[in-house]
C-alpha positions as a Python dict, from the first residue, in 0.01 Angstrom:
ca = {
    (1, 'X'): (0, 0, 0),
    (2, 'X'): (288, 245, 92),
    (3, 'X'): (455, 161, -231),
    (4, 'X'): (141, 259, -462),
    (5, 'X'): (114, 597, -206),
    (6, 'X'): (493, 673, -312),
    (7, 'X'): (416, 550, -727),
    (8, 'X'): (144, 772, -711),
    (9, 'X'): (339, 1076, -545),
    (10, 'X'): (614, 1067, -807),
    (11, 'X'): (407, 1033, -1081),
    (12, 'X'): (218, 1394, -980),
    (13, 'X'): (558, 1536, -909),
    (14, 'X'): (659, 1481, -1261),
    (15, 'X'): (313, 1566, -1415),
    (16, 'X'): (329, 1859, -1221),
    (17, 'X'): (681, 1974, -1350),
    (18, 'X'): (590, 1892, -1687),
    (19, 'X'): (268, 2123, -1680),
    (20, 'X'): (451, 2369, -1556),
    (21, 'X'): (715, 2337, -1816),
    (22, 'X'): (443, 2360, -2027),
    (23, 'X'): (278, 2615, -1918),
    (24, 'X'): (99, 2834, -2167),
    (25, 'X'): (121, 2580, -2448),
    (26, 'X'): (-167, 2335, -2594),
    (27, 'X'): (19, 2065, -2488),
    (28, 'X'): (23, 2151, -2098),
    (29, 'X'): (-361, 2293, -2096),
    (30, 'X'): (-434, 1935, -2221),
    (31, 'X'): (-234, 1763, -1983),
    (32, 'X'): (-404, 2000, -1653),
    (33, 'X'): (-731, 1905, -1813),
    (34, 'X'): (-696, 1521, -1820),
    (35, 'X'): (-540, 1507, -1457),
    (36, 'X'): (-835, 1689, -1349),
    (37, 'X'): (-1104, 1453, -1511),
    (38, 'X'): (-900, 1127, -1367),
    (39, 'X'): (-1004, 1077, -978),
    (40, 'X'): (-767, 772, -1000),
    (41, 'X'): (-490, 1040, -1018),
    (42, 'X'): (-605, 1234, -727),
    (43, 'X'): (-475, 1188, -400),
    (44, 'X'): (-693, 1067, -110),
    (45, 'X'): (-792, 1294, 175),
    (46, 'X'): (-629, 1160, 528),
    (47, 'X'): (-975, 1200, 669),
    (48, 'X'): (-1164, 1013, 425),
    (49, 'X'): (-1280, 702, 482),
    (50, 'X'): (-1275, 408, 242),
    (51, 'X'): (-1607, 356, 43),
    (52, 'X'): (-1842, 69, 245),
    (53, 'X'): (-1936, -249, 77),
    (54, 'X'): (-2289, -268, -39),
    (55, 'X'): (-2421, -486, 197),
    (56, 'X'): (-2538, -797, 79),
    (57, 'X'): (-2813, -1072, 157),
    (58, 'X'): (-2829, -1170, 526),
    (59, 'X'): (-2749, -1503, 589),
    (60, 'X'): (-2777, -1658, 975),
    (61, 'X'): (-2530, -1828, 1097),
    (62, 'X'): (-2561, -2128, 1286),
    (63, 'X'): (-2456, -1884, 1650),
    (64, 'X'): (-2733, -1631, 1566),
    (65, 'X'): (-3125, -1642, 1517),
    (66, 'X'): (-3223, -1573, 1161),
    (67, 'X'): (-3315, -1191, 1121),
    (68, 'X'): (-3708, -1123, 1153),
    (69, 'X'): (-3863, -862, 928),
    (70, 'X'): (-4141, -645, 1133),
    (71, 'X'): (-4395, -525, 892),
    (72, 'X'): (-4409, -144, 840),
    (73, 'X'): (-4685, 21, 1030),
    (74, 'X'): (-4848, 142, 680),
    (75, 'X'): (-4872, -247, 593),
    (76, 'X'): (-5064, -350, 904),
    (77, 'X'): (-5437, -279, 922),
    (78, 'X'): (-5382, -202, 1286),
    (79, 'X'): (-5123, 22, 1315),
    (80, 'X'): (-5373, 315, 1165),
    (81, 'X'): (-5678, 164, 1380),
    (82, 'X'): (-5863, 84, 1101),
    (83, 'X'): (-6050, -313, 1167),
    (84, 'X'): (-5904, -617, 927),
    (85, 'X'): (-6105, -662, 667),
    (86, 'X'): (-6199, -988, 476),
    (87, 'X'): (-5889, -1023, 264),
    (88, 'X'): (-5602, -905, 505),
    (89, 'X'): (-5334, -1126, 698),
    (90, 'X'): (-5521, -1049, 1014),
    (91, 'X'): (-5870, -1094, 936),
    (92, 'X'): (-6029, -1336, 1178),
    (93, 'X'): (-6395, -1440, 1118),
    (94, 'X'): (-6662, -1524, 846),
    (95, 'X'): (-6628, -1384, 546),
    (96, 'X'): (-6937, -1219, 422),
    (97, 'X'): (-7122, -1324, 80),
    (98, 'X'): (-7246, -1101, -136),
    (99, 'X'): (-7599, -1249, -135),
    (100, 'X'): (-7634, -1165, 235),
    (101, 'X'): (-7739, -786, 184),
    (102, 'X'): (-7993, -874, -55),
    (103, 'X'): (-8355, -892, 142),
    (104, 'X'): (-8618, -1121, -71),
    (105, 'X'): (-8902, -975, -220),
    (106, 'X'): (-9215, -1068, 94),
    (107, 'X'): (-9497, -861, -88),
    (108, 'X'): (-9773, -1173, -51),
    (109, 'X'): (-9692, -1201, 329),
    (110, 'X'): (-9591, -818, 465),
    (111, 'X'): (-9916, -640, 269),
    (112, 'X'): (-10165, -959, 460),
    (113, 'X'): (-9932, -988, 752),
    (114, 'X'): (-9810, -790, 1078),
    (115, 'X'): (-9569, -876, 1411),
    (116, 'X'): (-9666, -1090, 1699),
    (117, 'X'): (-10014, -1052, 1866),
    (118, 'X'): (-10133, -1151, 2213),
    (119, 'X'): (-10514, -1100, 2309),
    (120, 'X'): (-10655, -1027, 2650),
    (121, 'X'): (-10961, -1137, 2586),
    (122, 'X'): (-10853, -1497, 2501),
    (123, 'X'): (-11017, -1687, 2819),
    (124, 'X'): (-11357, -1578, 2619),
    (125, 'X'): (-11303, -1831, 2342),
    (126, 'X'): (-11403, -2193, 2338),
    (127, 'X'): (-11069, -2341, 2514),
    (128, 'X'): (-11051, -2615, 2275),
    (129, 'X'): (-10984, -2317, 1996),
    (130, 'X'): (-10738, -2134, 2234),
    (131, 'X'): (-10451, -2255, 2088),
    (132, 'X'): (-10560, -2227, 1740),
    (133, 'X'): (-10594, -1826, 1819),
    (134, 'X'): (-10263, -1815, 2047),
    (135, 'X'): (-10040, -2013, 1754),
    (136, 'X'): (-10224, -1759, 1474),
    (137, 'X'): (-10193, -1448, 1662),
    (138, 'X'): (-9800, -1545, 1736),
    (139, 'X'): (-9786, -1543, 1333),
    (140, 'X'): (-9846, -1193, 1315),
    (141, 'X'): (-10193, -1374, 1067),
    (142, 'X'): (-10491, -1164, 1271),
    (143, 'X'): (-10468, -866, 1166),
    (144, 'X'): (-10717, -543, 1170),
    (145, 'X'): (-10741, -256, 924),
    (146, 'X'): (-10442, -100, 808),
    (147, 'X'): (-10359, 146, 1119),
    (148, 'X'): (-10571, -49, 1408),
    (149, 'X'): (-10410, -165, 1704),
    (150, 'X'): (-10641, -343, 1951),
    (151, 'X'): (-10533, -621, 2207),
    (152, 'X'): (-10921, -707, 2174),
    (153, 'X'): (-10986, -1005, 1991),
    (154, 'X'): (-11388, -1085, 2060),
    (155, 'X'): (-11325, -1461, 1956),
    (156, 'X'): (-11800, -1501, 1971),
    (157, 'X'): (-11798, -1199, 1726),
    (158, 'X'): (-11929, -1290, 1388),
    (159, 'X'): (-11694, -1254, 1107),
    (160, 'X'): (-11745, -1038, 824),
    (161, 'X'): (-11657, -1182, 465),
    (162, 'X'): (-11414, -877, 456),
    (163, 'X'): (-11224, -1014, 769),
    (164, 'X'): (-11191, -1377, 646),
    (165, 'X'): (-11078, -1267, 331),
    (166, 'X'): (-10767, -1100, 472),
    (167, 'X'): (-10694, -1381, 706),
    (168, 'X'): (-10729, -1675, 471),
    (169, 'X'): (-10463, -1488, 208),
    (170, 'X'): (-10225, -1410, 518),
    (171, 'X'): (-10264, -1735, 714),
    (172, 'X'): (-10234, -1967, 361),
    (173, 'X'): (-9880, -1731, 239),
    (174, 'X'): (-9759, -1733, 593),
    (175, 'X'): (-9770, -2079, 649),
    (176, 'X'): (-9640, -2127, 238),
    (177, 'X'): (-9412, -1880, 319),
    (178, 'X'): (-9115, -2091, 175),
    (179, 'X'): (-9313, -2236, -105),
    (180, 'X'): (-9394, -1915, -342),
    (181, 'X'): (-9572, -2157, -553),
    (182, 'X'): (-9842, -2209, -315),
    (183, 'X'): (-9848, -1845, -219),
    (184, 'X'): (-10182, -1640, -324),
    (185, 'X'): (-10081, -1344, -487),
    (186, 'X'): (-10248, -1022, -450),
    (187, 'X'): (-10432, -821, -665),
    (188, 'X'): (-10242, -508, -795),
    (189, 'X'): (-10437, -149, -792),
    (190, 'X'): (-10406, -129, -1162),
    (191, 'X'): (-10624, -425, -1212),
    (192, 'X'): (-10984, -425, -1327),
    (193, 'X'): (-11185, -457, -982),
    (194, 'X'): (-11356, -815, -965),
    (195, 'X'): (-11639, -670, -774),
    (196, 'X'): (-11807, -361, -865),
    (197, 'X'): (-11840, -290, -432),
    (198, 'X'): (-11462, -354, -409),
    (199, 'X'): (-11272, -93, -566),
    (200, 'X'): (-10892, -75, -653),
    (201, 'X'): (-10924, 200, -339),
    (202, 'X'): (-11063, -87, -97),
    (203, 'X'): (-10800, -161, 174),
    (204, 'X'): (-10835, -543, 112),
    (205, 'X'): (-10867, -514, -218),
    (206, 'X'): (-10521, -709, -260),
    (207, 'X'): (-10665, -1018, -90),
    (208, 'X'): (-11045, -976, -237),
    (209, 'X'): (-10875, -946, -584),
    (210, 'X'): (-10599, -1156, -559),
    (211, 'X'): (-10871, -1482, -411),
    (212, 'X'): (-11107, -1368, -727),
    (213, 'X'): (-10800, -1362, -966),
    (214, 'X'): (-10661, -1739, -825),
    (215, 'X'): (-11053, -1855, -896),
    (216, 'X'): (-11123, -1988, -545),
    (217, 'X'): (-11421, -1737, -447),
    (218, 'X'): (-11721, -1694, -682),
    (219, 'X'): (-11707, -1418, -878),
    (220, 'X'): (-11740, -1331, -1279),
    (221, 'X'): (-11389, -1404, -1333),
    (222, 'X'): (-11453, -1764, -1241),
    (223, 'X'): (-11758, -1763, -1488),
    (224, 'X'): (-12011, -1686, -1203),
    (225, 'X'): (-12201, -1368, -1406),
    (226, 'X'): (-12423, -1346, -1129),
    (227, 'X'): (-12199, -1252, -839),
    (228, 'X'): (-12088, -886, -918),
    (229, 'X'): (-12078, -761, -530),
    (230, 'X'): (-11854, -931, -263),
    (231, 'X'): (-12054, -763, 11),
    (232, 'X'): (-11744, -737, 234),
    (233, 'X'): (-11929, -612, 549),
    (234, 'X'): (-12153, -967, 562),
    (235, 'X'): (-12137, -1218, 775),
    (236, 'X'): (-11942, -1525, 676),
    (237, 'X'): (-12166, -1813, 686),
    (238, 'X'): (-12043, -2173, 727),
    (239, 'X'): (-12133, -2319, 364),
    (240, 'X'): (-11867, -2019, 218),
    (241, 'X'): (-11605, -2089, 496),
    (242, 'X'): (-11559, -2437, 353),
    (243, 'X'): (-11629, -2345, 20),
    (244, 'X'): (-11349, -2127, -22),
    (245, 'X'): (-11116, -2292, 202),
    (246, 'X'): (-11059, -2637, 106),
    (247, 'X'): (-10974, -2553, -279),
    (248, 'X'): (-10630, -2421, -64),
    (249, 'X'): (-10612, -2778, 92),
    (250, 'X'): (-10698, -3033, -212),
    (251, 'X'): (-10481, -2826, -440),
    (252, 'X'): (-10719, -2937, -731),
    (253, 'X'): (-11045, -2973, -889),
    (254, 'X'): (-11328, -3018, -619),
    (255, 'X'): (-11487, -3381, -704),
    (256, 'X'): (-11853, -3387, -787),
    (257, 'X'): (-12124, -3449, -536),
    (258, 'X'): (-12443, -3511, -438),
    (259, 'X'): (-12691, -3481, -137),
    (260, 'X'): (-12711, -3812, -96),
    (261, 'X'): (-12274, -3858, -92),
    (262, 'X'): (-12251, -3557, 183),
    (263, 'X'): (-12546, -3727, 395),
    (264, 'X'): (-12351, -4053, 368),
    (265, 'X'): (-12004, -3959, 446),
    (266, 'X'): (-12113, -3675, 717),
    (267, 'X'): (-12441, -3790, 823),
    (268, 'X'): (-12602, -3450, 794),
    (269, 'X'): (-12967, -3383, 875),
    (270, 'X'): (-12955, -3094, 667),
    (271, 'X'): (-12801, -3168, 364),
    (272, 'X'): (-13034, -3018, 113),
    (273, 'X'): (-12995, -2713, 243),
    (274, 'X'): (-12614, -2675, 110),
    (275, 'X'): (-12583, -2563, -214),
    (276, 'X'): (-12453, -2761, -494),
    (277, 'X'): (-12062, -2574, -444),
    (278, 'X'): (-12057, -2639, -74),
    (279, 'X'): (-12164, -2979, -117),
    (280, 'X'): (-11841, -3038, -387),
    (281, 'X'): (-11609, -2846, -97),
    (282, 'X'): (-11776, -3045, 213),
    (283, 'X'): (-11742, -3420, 11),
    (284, 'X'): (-11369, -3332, -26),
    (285, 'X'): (-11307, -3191, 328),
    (286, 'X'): (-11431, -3504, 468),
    (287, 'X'): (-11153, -3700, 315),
    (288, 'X'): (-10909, -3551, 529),
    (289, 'X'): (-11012, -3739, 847),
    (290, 'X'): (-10945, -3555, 1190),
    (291, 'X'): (-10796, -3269, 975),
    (292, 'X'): (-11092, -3200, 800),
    (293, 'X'): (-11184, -2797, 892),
    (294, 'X'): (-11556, -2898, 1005),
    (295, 'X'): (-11462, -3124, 1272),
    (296, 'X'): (-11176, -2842, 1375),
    (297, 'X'): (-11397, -2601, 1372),
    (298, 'X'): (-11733, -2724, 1516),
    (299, 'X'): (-11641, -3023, 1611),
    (300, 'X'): (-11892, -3296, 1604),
    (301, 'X'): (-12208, -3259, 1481),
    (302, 'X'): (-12521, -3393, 1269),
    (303, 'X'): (-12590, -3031, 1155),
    (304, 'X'): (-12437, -2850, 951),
    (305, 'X'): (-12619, -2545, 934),
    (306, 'X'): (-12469, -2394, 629),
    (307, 'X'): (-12643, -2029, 630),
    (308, 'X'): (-12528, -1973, 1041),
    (309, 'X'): (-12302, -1701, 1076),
    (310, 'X'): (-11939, -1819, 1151),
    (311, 'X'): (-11735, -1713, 1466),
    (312, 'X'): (-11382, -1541, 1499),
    (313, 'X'): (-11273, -1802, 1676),
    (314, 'X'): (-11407, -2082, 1486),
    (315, 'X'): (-11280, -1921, 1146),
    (316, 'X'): (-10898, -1938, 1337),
    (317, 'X'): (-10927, -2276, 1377),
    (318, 'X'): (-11026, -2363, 999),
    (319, 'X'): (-10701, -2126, 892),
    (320, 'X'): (-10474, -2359, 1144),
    (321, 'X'): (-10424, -2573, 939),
    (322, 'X'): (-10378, -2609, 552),
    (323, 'X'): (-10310, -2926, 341),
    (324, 'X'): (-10457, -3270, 375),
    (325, 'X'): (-10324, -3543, 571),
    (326, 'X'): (-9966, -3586, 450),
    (327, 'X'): (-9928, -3299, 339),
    (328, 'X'): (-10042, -3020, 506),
    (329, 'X'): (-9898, -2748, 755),
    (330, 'X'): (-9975, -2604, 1050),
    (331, 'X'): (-9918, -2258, 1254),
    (332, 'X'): (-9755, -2470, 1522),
    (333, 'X'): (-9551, -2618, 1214),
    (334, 'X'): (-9452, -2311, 1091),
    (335, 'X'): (-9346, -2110, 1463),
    (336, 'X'): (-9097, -2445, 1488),
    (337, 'X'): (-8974, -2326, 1205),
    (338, 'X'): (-8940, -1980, 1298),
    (339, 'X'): (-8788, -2100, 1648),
    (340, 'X'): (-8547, -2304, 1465),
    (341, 'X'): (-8477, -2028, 1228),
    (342, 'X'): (-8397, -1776, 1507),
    (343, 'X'): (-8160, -2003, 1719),
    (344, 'X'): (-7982, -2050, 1400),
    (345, 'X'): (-7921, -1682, 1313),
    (346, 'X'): (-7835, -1642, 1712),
    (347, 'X'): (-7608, -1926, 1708),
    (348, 'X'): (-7392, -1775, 1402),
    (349, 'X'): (-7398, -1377, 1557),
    (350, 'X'): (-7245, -1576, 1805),
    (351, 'X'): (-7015, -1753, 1643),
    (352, 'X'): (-6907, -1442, 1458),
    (353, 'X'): (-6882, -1229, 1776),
    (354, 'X'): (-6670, -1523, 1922),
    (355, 'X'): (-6458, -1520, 1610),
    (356, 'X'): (-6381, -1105, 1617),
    (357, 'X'): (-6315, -1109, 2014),
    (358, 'X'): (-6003, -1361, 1949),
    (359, 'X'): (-5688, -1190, 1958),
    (360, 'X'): (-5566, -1056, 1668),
    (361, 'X'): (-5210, -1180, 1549),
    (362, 'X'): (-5022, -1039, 1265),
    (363, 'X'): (-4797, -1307, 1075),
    (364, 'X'): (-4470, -1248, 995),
    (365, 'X'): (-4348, -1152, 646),
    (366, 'X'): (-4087, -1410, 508),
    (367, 'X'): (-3708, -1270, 483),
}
């Protein structure tokens, strides 16, 4: 090293003497010039230091740990406080589908259908159709005019046509909630009115329409070009309880009958008294056994007394139930459902609260 120092010395002694020689010429303004541009010809500065390596790839040896990269705070999630989201190192928990914000379409059940209802006035019903009212009224099924709020249910009140209307297209799409295909849909306002004392105005004029339109009430749609008025504010007799229920059980054409096949198979003392549809309705309701809506409803009897004004109470128990033996549903069927439905959706909030109250821990990045 001291021998280059000295090489190097000499050689700028003589370059200098040269120059100097030279001075003035071309020949020494060319040699200053290309001393200057050579830093291999300049001598180093005492204090300088010599240049450091560029440091290479680190490499653990077998006395030291291998170095551990920490993540950068603008790489972590948490160093700016923001929560991990699905998709980043930390991210503990269910990831979200896309499908979950989307709410289905419940027009048939929320227009004919309200929340929970409990009744004070439940100890004045038959107790045998107690339950019927409790399971119904837990369905959010009895409900009032749009805007009404009563805990009043008079179960011994007659019940208007109007009234069973709305509860027949709310208990039936309820229950079919899951099954669209069974569903009744409702009549829209821009539809010609089926009855000329229902307007598009009516408040149930979605479920008086939308039972005309599906062909299980009489009415001119159906071919009938007699019935033009609903008359919404009568009473509901007995005949047209069954007559425009059990089309929603059978699920098909009513089978033909006579007075002589009703007297048989119900024992009736009354039979010609029913007219000709009821009779069709009351032959096929029989077939269902203990399910059939006449022995829910009134329970045993030899009369059926088709023109007698039909209860509250009694028209809950005929909406209990829909189907036939086999195939059918009930309210209680359908709040096991919900039950089961709710513990589920519990169970997974849950779950996903579990999940998000673990510790977080960030992984480390490999070296």
């Amino acid at each position: 090293m001291c021998d280059l120092r000295l090489f190097r010395a000499c050689l700028l002694l003589s370059l200098a003497l040269a120059a100097t020689s030279c001075q003035g010429t071309g020949a020494g303004q060319a040699l200053q010039t290309a001393t200057a541009a050579d830093p291999l010809l300049q001598s180093p500065s005492p204090s300088s230091s010599p240049p450091l390596e560029e440091p290479g790839p680190l490499v653990a040896s077998p006395d030291s740990p291998a170095p551990i990269t920490q993540p950068s705070p603008a790489s972590s999630p948490l160093a700016s406080g923001a929560a991990p989201q699905p998709g980043d190192p930390g991210f503990i928990g269910p990831v979200p589908s896309p499908e979950a914000s989307r709410t289905p379409s419940a027009q048939t059940t929320s227009e004919t259908a309200s929340g929970p209802q409990q009744f004070s006035d439940l100890g004045q019903a038959p107790e045998e159709l107690r339950s019927y009212i409790t399971d119904l009224g837990t369905l959010g099924v009895l409900t009032g005019q749009k805007g009404s709020q009563s805990d009043q249910f008079s179960p011994n009140k007659t019940i208007t046509r109007r009234e069973y209307a709305r509860w027949l297209v709310a208990a039936n799409n309820r229950l079919y909630a899951e099954r669209p295909g069974r569903q009744i849909r409702l009549g829209r306002p821009g539809s010609t009115p089926a009855f000329t004392d229902v307007p598009s105005s009516d408040p149930d004029f979605g479920a008086i329409q939308g039972l005309a339109e599906a062909g299980l009430i009489p009415s001119s749609l159906s071919g009938d070009s007699t019935t033009v008025q609903f008359r919404q504010s009568a009473p509901l007799t007995r005949e047209d309880l069954v007559l425009w229920k059990v089309p929603l059980d059978t699920r098909q054409v009513l089978p033909s009958a006579t007075v002589e096949s009703v007297q048989k198979t119900w024992g009736f003392q009354d039979t010609e008294r029913i007219s000709p549809r009821a009779l069709r309705a009351l032959l096929a309701d029989n077939q269902a056994g203990d399910l059939a809506n006449v022995r829910r409803a009134f329970g045993y009897t030899t009369l059926f007394q088709p023109k007698r004004p039909v209860t509250r109470a009694e028209a809950v128990a005929v909406l209990w139930f829909f189907g036939t033996e086999g195939d059918g549903l009930s309210a209680q069927d359908a709040l096991q459902a919900l039950r089961q439905q709710e513990q589920q959706e519990q169970q997974e909030q849950q779950e996903q609260q579990d999940a998000q109250a673990q510790p977080q821990s960030t992984p480390n990045e490999a070296p």
